[in-house]
LOLOTI-265180 format. One record per residue: residue number from 0; residue in three letters; x negated, y, z of N, C-alpha, C in turn. Coordinates in nm, 4 decimals, always signed. Atoms other than C-alpha are relative to their C-alpha. Layout:
REM LOLOTI-265180
seq	type	n_xx	n_yy	n_zz	ca_xx	ca_yy	ca_zz	c_xx	c_yy	c_zz
NUM	ala	X	Y	Z	X	Y	Z	X	Y	Z
...
END
This chain:
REM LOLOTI-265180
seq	type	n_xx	n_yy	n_zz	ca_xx	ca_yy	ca_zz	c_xx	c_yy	c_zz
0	unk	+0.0208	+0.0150	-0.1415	-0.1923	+1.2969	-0.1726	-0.0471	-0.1422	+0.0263
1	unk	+0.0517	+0.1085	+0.0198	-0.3859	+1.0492	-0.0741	+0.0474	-0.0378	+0.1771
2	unk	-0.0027	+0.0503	-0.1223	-0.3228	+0.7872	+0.2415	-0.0453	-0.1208	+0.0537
3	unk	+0.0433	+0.1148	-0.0177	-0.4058	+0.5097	+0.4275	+0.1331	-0.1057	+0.1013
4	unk	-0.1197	+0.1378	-0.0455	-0.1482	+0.1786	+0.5300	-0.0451	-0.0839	+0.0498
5	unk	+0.0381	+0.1483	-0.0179	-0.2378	-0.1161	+0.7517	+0.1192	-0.0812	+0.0189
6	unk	-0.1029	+0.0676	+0.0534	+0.0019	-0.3458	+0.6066	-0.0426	-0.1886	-0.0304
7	unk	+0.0254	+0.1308	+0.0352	+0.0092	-0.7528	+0.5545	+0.0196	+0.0374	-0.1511
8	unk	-0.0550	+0.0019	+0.1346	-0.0922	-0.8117	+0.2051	+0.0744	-0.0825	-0.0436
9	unk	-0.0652	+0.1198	+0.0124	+0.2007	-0.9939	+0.0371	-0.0188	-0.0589	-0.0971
10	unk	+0.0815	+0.0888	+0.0662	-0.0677	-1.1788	-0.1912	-0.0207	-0.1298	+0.0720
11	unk	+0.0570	+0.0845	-0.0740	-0.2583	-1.3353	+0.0537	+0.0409	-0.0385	+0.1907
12	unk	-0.0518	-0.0454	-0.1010	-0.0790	-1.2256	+0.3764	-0.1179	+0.0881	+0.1270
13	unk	+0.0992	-0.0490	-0.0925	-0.3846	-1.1231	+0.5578	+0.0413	+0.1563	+0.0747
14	unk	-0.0723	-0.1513	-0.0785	-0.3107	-0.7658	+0.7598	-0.2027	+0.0906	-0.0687
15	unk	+0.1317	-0.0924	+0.0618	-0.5718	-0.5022	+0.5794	+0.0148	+0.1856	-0.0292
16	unk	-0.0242	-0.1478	+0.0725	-0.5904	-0.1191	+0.5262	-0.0278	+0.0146	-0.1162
17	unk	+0.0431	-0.0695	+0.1106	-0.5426	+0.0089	+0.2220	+0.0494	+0.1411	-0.0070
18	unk	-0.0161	-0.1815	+0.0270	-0.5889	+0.3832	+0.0972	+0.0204	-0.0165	-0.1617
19	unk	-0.1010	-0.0436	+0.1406	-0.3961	+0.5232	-0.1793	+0.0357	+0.1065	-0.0110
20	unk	-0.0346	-0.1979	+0.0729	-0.3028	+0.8205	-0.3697	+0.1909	-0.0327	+0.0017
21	unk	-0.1709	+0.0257	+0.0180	+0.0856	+0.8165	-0.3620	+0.0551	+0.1166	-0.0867
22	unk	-0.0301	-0.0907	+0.0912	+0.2397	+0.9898	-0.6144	+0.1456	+0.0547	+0.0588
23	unk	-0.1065	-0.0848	+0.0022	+0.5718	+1.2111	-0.6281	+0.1204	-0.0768	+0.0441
24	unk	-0.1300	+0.0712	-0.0306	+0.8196	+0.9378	-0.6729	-0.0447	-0.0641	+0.1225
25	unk	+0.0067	+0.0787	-0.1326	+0.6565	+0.7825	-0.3363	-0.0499	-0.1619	-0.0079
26	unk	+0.0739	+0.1369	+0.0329	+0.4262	+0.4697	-0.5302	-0.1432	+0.0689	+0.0397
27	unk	+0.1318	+0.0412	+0.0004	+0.0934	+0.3817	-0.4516	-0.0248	-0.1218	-0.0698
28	unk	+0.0387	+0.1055	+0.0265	-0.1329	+0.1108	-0.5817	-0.1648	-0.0016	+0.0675
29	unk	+0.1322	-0.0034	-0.1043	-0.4153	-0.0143	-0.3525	-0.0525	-0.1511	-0.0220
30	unk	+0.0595	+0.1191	+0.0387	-0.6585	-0.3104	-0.3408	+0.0173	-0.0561	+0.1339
31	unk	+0.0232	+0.0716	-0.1471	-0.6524	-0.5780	-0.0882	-0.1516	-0.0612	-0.0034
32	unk	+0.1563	+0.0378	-0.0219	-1.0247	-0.6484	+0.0633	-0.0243	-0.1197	-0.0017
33	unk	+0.0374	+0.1352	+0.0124	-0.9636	-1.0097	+0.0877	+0.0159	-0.0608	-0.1568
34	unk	-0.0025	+0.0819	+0.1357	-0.8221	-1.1226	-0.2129	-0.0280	+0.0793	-0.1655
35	unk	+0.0560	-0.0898	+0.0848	-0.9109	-0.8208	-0.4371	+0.1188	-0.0145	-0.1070
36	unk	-0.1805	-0.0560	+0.1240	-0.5126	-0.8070	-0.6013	+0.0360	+0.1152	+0.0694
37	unk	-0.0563	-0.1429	-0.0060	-0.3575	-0.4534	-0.6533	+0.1223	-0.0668	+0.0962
38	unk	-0.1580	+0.0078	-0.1237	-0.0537	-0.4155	-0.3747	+0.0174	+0.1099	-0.0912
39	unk	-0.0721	-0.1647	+0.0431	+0.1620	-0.1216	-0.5013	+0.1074	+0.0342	+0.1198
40	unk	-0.0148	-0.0651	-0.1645	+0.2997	+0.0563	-0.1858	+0.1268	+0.1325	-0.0494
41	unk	-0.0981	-0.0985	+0.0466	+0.6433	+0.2506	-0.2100	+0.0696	+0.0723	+0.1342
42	unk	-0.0559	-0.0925	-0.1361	+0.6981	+0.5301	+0.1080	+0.1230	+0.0624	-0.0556
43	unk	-0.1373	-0.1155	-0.0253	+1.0050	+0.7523	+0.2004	-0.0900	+0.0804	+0.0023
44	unk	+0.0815	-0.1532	+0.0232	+0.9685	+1.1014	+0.2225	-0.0690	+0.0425	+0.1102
45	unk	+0.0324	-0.0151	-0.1578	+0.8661	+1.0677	+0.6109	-0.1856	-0.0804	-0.0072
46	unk	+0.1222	+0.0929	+0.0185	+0.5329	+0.8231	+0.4842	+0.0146	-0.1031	+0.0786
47	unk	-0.0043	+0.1194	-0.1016	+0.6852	+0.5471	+0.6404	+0.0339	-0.1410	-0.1626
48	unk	+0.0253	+0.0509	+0.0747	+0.6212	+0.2434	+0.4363	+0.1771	-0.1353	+0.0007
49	unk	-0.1113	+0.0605	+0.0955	+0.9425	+0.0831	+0.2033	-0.0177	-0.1344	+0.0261
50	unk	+0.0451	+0.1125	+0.0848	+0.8307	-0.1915	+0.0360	-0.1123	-0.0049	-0.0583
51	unk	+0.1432	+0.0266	+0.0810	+0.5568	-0.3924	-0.1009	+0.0108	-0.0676	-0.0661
52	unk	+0.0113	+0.0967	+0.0602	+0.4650	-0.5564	-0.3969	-0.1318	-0.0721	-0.0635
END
């Protein structure tokens, strides 16, 4: 399943959408547009966004 997050990246902090495939256990891994480092993106079962790393 794939989705999309507008989230601060906590690389660079900038605020950016990223789209992602989220898997089973509820990870993603997405790119940030500014600084071009992977975020990895961890939802509940509702798609409300956890944590970031």
């Amino acid at each position: 399943m794939s989705a999309t997050f507008t989230i601060p990246c906590p690389k660079c902090g900038s605020v950016s959408t990223f789209k992602t495939g989220v898997s089973r256990s509820g990870t993603g891994v997405g790119t940030c547009r500014n600084c071009h480092k992977s975020v990895r993106i961890q939802v509940d079962g509702k798609g409300n966004v956890v944590r970031t790393s």
